[in-house]
C-alpha angles and dihedrals in degrees: 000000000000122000128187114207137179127211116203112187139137107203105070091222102056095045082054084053103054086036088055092046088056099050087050092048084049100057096042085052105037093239130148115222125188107204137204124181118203113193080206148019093249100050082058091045106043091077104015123170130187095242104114132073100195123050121176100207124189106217092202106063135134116250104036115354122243093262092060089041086052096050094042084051082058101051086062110026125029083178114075132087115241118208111181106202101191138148094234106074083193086059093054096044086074090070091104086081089060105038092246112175093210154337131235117200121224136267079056109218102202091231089064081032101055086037092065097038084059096053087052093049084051096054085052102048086059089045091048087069108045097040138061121228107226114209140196141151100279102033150346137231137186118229130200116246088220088050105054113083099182138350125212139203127216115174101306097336130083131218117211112201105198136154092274107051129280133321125204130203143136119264143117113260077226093061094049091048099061092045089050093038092117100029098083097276132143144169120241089176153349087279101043147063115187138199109226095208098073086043102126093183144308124246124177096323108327126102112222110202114197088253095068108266133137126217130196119224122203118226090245091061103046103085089051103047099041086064089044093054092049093041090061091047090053098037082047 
């Protein structure tokens, strides 16, 4: 397992200490961690992507503080955990604004530190299955499975349509297909792969999704799609 983690920390030291407590997690877990240090909050956010899934975050720093970077963080990415590591335990107990998943009090010891990392591995772990990692060239995001309404293919690149906007990566719809095959997925066609769940209805062959698409199906894949809708209702 592969996680990709930020460090965002002013004061060089401390970022080498919570970069040296990973490597050593790491090694005791057999984990892999790609990790990126930030010497402050707007250097993360300049060109932030939403491509990590752990982000230690100071809340006391000089240009904007760890509360705004966190909000900012949420305007783009509901995804995230958020770890605050601070020195004033009253500051990280606003995390629930944020949706923080914890705090870690400075000067960090590695035994609170490793206790909190394996929460978040464990969150993860939970996320990891019921959710599809989208990659491209650039970057990578995970994507909730709930979340996704249909996926397109275009050529070699897919298209995830999810609440929050789209997603693009490389893949195969058959690959996805088969990943998806018991999650409430199905093919209308040979250029979509739909979520039953926001299905609305069917007439003649267009999908209707309860956001308003429509979505053509090929004759082909009428038959097929129509008992698997009504499989999911039943089944529901």
């Amino acid at each position: 397992m592969t996680v990709h983690i930020a460090i965002v920390e002013d004061k060089k030291a401390h970022a080498d200490t919570l970069k040296g407590y990973l490597d050593r997690y790491a090694g005791e877990n057999g984990l892999t961690f790609r990790i990126d240090t930030f010497a402050s909050p707007l250097m993360l956010l300049e060109k932030y992507r939403s491509e990590y899934e752990i982000i230690f975050l100071d809340i006391q720093m000089p240009d904007i503080n760890g509360m705004e970077a966190a909000r900012r963080i949420r305007a783009i990415d509901q995804k995230v955990i958020l770890i605050f590591v601070t020195s004033l335990a009253q500051y990280a107990i606003a995390g629930y604004e944020v949706s923080a998943m914890d705090y870690i009090l400075k000067p960090v010891q590695y035994y609170s530190f490793a206790m909190k990392l394996t929460k978040a591995i464990w969150r993860l772990g939970g996320e990891e299955e019921n959710s599809i990692k989208v990659t491209t060239d650039a970057a990578s995001a995970r994507i909730r499975i709930r979340d996704i309404k249909y996926i397109e293919v275009q050529g070699h690149m897919l298209s995830y349509h999810a609440h929050d906007g789209v997603y693009y990566g490389f893949g195969t719809l058959v690959g996805e297909e088969e990943k998806l095959q018991d999650k409430g997925f199905c093919r209308c066609n040979s250029c979509f792969l739909v979520n039953l769940n926001y299905v609305k209805g069917i007439k003649g062959y267009t999908v209707f999704l309860n956001d308003g698409t429509e979505l053509k199906i090929s004759q082909p894949k009428k038959k097929s799609f129509v008992q698997a809708l009504n499989a999911y209702y039943d089944g529901e």
